[in-house]
N, C-alpha and C positions, 0 to 999 in steps of 0.2 A: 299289653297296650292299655292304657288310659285315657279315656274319653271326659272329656269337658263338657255339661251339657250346659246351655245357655238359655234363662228366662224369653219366654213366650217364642220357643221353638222347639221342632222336635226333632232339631239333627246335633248330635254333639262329636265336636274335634277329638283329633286325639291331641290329648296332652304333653305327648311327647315329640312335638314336629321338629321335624329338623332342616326345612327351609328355610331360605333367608328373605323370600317376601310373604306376608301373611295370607290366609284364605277365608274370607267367609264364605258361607252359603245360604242363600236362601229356594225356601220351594213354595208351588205353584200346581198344585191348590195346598195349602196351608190348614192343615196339616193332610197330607198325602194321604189319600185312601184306595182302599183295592178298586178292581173294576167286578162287575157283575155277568156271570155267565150268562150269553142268551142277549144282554144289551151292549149300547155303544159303550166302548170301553173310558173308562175318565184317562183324561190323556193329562200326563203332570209335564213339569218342568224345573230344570234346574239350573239357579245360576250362583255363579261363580263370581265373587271381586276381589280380584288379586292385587294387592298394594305393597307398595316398596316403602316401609312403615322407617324409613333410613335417612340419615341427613345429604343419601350421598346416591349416585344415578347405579344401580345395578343391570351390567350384560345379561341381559335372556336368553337362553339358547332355545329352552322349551318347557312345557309343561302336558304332563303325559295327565287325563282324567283315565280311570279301567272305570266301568259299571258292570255288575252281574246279572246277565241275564239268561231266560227261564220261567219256568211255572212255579217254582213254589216259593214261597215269602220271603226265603233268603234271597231272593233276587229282585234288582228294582222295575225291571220291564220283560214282555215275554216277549218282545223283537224290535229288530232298531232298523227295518223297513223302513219306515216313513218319518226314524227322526231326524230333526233338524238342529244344527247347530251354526251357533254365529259370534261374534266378536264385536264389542266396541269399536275397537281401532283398527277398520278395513286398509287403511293405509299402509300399516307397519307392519299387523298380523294376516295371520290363517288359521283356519281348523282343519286338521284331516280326519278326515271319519270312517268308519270300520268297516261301512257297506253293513249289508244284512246279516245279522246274527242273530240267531235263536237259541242258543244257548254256551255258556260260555261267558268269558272276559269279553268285553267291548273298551275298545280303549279310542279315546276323541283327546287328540294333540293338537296345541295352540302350539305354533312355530312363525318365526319366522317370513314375511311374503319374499325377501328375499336377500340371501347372505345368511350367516350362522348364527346370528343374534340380533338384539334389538337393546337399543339402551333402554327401562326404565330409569324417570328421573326420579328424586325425592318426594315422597309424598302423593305419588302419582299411581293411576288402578286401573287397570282392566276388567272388563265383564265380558266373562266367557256365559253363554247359555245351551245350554241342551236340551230340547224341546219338543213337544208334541210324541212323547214317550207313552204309548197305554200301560198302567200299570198291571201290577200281578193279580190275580184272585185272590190271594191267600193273604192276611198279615202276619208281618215280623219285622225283623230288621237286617238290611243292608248294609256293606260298606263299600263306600266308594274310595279308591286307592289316588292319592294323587303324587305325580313323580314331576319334583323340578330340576332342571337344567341348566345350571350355572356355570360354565366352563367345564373345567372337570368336575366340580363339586355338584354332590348328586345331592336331594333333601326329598323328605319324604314327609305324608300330613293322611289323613284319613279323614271321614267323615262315617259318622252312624246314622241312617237315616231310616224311621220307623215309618210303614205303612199300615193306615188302622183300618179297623173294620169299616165296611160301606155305612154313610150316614151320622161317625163318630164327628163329635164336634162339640168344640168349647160354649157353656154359657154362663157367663157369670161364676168364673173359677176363682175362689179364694179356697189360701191354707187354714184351718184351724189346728189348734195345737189345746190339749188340755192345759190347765193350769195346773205346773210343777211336774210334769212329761219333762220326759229328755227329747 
């Protein structure tokens, strides 16, 4: 798998998605840090915008998010107790959510409010959020799976998302490059 990463972020796509609407992500707090044993944990968040990047209205059946959770780095939360997840377009859509898990796949599905799909139109996004997540102790990196739902047609996209040590944080970041480096 190949991962994309994209300037002034610290989550990168995979490069080889094979959905037919696109996904960004962004996260909250920017850039993700662990939590600290002993204090209140930093509670992150993640959101989702899903666009129909198409000249033409795409059926949604669904889209599945998995998060891994756990104690150590390779996972993004140590329990999904008290997170919360919500939608854009309360009208069309829903989220179902996994209930309490401490360790393991967490998977939160946008479906449907009612019937087997939803039309997107051209050009048109939803924001999915998953929220008030307390993060891990430990840093590394995660990946978040996501699975969409087109009819029969399944597509598939990833996300790498790096959590840093407590207190890391950008100031005034420029690249230097010696002159005649590769």
């Amino acid at each position: 798998m190949n991962f994309v990463t994209r300037p002034n972020s610290w989550v990168s796509q995979d490069a080889n998605a094979t959905t037919q609407l696109t996904y960004g992500l962004q996260l909250n707090p920017a850039p993700l840090t662990v939590s600290i044993s002993g204090r209140d944990p930093i509670l992150g968040s993640l959101e989702f915008v899903i666009t129909n990047p198409t000249a033409y209205a795409i059926s949604l059946d669904s889209v599945a998010f998995t998060i891994h959770v756990g104690d150590d780095g390779s996972n993004l939360t140590t329990s999904t107790a008290n997170v919360g997840a919500s939608v854009s377009d309360t009208t069309d859509w829903q989220i179902q959510t996994p209930g309490t898990i401490t360790s393991g796949p967490a998977v939160y599905t946008l479906s449907p409010k009612t019937g087997t799909s939803v039309s997107v139109a051209a050009g048109a996004s939803i924001v999915v959020e998953i929220f008030n997540f307390p993060t891990v102790e430990n840093p590394g990196n995660t990946t978040i799976n996501v699975k969409e739902t087109v009819g029969s047609n399944l597509g598939f996209t990833s996300f790498q998302v790096t959590t840093f040590p407590s207190g890391f944080y950008f100031n005034s970041l420029s690249a230097t490059v010696q002159n005649g480096s590769q």
